[in-house]
C-alpha positions in Angstrom: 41.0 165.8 239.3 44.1 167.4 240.4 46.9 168.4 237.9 50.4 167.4 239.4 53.1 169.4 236.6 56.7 169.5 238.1 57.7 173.5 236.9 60.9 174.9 237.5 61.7 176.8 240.0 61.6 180.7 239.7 65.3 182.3 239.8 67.5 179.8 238.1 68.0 178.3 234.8 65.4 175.9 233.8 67.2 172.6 234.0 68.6 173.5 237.5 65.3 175.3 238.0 63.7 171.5 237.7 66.7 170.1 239.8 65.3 172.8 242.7 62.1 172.5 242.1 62.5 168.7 242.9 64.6 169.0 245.6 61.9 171.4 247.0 59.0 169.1 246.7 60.9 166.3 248.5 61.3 168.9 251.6 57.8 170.0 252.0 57.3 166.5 252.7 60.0 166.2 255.3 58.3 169.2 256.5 55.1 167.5 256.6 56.4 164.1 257.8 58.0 166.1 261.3 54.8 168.5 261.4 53.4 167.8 265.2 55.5 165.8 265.9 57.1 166.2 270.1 60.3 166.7 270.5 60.8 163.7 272.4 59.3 161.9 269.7 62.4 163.3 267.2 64.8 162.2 269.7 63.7 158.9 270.5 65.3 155.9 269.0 62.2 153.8 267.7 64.1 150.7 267.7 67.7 149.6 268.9 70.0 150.7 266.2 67.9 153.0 264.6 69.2 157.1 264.6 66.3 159.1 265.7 64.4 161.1 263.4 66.0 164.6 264.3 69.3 163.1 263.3 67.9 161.6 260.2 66.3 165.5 259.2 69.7 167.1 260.2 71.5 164.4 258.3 69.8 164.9 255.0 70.9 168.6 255.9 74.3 167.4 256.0 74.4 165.5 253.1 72.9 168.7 251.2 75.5 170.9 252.8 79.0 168.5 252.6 77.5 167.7 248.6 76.9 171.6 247.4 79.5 173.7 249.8 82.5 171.4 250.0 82.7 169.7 247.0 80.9 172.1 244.0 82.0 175.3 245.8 85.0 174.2 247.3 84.5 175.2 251.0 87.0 173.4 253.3 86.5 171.9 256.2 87.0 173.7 259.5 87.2 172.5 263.0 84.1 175.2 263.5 81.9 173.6 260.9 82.2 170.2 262.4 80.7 171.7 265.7 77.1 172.6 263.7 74.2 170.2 265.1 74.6 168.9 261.8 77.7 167.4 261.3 78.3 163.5 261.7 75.6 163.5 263.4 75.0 160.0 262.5 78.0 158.7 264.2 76.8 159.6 267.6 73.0 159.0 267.8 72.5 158.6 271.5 74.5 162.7 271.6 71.3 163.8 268.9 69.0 162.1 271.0 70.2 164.0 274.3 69.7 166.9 273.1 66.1 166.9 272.6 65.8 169.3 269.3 62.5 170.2 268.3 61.5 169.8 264.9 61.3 173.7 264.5 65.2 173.4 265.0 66.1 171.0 263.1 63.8 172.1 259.9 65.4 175.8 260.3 69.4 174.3 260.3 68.2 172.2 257.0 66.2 175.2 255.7 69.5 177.3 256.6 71.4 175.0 253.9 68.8 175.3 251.3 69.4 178.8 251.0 72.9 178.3 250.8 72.5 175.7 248.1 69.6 177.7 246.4 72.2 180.9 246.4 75.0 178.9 245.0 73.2 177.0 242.4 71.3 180.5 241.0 75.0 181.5 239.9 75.1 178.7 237.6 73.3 177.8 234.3 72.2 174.7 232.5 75.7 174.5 230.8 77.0 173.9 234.2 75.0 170.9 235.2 77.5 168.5 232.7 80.4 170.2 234.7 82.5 167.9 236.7 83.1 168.0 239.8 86.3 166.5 241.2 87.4 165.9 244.8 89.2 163.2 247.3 87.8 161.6 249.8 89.4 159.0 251.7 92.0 158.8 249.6 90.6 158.3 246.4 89.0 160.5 244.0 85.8 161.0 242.9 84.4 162.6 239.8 80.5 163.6 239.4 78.3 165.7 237.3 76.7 168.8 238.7 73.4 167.0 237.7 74.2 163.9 239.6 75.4 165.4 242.3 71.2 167.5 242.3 70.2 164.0 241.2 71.7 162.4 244.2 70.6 164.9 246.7 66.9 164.4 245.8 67.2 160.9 246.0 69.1 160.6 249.2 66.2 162.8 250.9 63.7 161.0 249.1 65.3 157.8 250.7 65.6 159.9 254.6 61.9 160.7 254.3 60.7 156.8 253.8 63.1 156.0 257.0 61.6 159.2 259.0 57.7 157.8 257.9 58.6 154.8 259.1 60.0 155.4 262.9 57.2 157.8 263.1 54.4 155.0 262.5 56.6 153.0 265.2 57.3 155.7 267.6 53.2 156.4 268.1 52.4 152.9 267.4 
């Protein structure tokens, strides 16, 4: 019988070691859900109003990227990073689907963010997962917990990858 034991991951503090080590798990089966898959198969919408599944896998790269660099380290905004294949790429689904990015692309720009995040978060130690994190968005402020905020990220990928499983079974159905 196989042993399933969630260890944390080598290089950090052990609670954000767990956080990583979780967030890391999740990938490998993005990784696994794209694996094989054509590249007109990522672009294609599966069904009307659906966003394809290479802008679902650069979206959960976004999420990872606006969450960890622009709100816990501060980065702002610049008119150069909202040209990377990554950004709002939600809001213009038919634009993702013209470009016809292979999953090789698309895992690489998501992989690029996780070592950013993985660099940034080895800087920090368990003390710092209670630290708040404050910014505005849309006018109104927001206020979350370092561990939310890890929380969050695994969840929202979590969520990503039962979307992406889904338009895959109806894409080679």
């Amino acid at each position: 019988m196989p042993l399933h034991v969630l260890k944390p991951a080598e290089g950090f503090s052990p609670g954000i070691g767990f956080f990583v080590s979780g967030m890391e798990e999740v990938r490998e089966q993005i990784l696994l859900a794209v694996e094989g898959m054509t590249d007109e198969q990522l672009g294609r919408r599966a069904v009307p109003g659906a966003h394809s599944i290479a802008a679902l896998v650069l979206h959960i790269g976004e999420g990872e990227w606006w969450w960890m660099q622009c709100n816990v380290s501060g980065h702002k905004l610049t008119p150069e990073d909202r040209q990377t294949p990554y950004w709002d790429v939600l809001k213009n689904p038919d634009g993702v689907a013209s470009k016809l990015y292979s999953a090789q692309f698309c895992l690489n720009e998501i992989a690029k963010i996780r070592n950013q995040t993985r660099d940034l978060l080895a800087s920090f130690n368990d003390d710092d997962l209670e630290r708040i994190i404050s910014f505005e968005r849309r006018g109104e402020r927001h206020e979350h917990s370092l561990r939310w905020i890890l929380h969050h990220l695994i969840d929202h990928e979590a969520q990503h990858k039962g979307q992406i499983l889904m338009l895959k079974r109806l894409i080679r159905s």
